[in-house]
N, C-alpha and C positions, 0 to 999 in steps of 0.2 A: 480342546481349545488352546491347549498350553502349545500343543505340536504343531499350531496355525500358526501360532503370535511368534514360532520361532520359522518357520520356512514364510512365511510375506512381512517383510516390513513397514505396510500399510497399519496391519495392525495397532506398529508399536512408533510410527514414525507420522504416519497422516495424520492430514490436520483433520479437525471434528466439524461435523457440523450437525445439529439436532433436528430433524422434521419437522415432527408433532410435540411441540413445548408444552401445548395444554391438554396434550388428551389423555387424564389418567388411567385408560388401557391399553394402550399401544405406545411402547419405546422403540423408537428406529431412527437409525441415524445414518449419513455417510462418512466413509473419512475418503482422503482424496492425498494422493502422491504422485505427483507428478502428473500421466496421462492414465493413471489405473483410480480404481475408484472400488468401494466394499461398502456396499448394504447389508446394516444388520436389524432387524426388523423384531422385537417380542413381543407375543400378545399377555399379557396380564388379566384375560378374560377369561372366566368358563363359557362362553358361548362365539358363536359364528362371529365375525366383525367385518364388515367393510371396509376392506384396504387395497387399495391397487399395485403391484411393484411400479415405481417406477419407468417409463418408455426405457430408458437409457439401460437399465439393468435385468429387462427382457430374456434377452440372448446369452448375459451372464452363465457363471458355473456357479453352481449351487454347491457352498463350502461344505457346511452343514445346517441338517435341519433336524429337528424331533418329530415329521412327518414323511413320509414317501412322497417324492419331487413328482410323483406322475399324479399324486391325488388334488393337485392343486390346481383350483380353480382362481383365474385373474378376477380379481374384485375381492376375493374372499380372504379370510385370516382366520383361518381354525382356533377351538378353545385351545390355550396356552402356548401356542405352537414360534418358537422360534427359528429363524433361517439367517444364512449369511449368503450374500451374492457376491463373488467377486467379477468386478467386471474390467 
């Protein structure tokens, strides 16, 4: 993460904006610079959850995730699994 926050400056420069304020198992947010944009999504759950990515963040690059990008199913959020999109 350290070697992200130093090659995009989205990271360390975009502004924040929070998703899901009340869902205590899923943190996700985007930050936004200029015309690039970075979904970071955590599940805080031992179990499957219901989460969509975002339309916009679809066709995004998958920075990193603690699951294989080809196991992911749209709707779902694996136990624990966090991902970043940059788009």
């Amino acid at each position: 993460m350290i070697a992200l926050r130093h090659e995009y400056e989205i990271i360390v420069y975009g502004s924040y904006e929070l998703l899901l304020p009340d869902d205590p198992d899923i943190y996700a947010y985007v930050r936004t610079l200029g015309d690039r944009k970075l979904l970071v999504v955590c599940s805080f759950c031992g179990r499957t959850l219901n989460y969509s990515i975002p339309e916009e963040f679809e066709s995004g690059t998958v920075l990193i995730s603690n699951y294989e990008t080809k196991e992911r199913k749209n709707g779902e959020l694996k136990p624990y699994e966090a991902l970043v999109i940059y788009q």
